[in-house]
C-alpha positions as protocol buffer text, in pm:
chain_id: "A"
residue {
  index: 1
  type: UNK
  ca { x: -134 y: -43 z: -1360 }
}
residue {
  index: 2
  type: UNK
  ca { x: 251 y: -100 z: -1216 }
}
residue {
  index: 3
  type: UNK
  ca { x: 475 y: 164 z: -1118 }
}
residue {
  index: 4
  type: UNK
  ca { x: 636 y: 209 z: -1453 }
}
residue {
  index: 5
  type: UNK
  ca { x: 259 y: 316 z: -1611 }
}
residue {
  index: 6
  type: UNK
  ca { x: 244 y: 571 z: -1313 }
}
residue {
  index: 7
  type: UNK
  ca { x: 583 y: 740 z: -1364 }
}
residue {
  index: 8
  type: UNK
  ca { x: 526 y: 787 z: -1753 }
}
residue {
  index: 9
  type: UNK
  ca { x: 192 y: 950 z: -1636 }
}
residue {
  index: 10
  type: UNK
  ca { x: 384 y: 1165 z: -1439 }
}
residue {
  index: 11
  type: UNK
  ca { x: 616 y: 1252 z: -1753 }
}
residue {
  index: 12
  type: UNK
  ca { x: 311 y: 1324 z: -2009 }
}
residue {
  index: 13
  type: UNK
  ca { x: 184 y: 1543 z: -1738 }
}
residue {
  index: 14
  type: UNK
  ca { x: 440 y: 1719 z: -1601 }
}
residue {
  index: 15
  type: UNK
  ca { x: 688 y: 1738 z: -1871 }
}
residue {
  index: 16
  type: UNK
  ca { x: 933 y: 1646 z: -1650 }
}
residue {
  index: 17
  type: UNK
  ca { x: 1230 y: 1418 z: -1739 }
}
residue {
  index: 18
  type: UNK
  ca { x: 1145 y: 1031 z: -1706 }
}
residue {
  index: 19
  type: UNK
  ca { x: 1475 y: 1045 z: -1452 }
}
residue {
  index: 20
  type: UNK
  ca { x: 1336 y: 1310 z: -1199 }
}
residue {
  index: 21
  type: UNK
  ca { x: 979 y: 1135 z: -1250 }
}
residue {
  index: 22
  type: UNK
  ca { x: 1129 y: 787 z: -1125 }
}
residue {
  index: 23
  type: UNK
  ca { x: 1306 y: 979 z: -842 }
}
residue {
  index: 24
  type: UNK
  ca { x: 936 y: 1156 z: -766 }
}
residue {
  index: 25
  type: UNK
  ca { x: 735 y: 825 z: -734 }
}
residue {
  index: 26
  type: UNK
  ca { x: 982 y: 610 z: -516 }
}
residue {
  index: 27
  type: UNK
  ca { x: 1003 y: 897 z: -276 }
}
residue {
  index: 28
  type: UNK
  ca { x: 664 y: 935 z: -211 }
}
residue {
  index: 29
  type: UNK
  ca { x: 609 y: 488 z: -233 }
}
residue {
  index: 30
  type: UNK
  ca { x: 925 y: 530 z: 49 }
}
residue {
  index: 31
  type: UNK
  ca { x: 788 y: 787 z: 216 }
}
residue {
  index: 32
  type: UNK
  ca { x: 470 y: 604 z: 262 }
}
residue {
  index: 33
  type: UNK
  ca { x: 629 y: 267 z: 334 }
}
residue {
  index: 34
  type: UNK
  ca { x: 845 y: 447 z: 622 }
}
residue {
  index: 35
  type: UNK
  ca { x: 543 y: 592 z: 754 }
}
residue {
  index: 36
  type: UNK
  ca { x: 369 y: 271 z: 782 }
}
residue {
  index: 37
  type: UNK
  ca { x: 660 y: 111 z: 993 }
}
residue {
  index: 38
  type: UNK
  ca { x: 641 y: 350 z: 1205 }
}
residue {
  index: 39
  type: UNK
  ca { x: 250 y: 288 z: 1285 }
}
residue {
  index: 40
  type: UNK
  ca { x: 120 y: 592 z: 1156 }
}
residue {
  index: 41
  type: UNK
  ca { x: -231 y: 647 z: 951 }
}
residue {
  index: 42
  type: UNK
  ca { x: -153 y: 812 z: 551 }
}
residue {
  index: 43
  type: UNK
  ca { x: -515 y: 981 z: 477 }
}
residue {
  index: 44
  type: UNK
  ca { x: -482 y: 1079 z: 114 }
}
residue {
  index: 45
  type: UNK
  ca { x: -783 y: 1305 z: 56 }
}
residue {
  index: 46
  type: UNK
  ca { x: -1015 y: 1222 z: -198 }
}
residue {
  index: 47
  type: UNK
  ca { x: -832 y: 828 z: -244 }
}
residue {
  index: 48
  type: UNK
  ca { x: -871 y: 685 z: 103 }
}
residue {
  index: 49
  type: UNK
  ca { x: -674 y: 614 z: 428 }
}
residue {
  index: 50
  type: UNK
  ca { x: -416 y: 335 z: 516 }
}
residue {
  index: 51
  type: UNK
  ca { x: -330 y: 264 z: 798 }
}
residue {
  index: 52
  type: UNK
  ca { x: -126 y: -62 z: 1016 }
}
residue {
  index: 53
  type: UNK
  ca { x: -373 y: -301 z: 1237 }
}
residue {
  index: 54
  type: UNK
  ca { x: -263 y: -554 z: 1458 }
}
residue {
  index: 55
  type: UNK
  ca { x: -355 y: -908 z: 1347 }
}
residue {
  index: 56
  type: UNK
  ca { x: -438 y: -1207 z: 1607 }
}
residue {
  index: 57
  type: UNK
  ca { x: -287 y: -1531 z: 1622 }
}
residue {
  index: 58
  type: UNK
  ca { x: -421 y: -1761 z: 1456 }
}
residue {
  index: 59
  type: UNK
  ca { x: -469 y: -2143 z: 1361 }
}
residue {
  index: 60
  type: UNK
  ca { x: -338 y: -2267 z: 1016 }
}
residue {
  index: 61
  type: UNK
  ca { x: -355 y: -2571 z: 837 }
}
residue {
  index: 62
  type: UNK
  ca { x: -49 y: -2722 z: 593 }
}
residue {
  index: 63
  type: UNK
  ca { x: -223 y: -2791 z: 268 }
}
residue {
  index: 64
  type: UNK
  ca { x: 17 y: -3059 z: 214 }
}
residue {
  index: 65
  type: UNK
  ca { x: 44 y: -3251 z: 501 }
}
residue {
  index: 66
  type: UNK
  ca { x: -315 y: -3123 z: 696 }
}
residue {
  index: 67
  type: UNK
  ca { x: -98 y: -3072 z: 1008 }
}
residue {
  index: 68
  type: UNK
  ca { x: -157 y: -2777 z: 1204 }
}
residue {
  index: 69
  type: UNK
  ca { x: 24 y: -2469 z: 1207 }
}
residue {
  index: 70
  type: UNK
  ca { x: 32 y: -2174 z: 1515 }
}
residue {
  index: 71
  type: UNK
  ca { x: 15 y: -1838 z: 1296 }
}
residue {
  index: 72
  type: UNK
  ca { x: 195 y: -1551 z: 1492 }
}
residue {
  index: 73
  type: UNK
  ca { x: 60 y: -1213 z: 1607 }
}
residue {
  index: 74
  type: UNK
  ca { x: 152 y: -947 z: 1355 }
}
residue {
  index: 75
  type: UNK
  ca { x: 105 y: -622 z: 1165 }
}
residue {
  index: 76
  type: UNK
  ca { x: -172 y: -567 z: 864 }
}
residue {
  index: 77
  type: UNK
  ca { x: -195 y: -285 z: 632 }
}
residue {
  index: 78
  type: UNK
  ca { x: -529 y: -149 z: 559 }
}
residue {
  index: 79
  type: UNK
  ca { x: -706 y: 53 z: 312 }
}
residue {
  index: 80
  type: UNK
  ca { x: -1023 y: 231 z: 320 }
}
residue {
  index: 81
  type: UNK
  ca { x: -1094 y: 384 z: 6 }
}
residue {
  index: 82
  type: UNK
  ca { x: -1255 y: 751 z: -3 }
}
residue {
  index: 83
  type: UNK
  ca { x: -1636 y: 821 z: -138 }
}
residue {
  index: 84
  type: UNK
  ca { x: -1471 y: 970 z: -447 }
}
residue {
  index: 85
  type: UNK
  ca { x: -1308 y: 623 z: -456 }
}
residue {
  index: 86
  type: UNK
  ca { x: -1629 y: 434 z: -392 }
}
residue {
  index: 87
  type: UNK
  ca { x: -1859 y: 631 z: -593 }
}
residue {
  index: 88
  type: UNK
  ca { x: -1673 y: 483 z: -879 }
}
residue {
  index: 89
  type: UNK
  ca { x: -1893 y: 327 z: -1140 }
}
């Protein structure tokens, strides 16, 4: 599923125009990325949770040449899905 598929699902059920629906779904895809910049958790009830972890450093290797490469610290973005999610069959 891409976004397109998820804003005409929001037209068929909504009745909205395809316009306002677009508008609807990067709001709440902005909202969420903002959010996430900022460090905080996003706990969608019933989905799951995401939420920013730090990563370590870490050792890499260049597939190419084999030399090593020094991976900085950074930010991950997790997801834990829900046990509506999970029960999923």
């Amino acid at each position: 599923m891409i976004k397109l598929d998820i804003i005409n699902e929001v037209v068929n059920r909504t009745g909205i125009t395809k316009t306002k629906a677009e508008s609807a779904v990067e709001t709440v895809f902005e909202s969420m990325k903002n959010a996430l910049a900022r460090g905080q958790r996003i706990e969608l009830r019933g989905f799951g949770v995401f939420n920013v972890r730090p990563r370590k450093t870490g050792i890499g290797r260049n597939p190419r040449t084999g030399a090593e490469v020094s991976i900085p610290p950074g930010k991950a973005v997790r997801f834990k899905p829900g046990k509506e999610l999970q029960s999923i069959d």
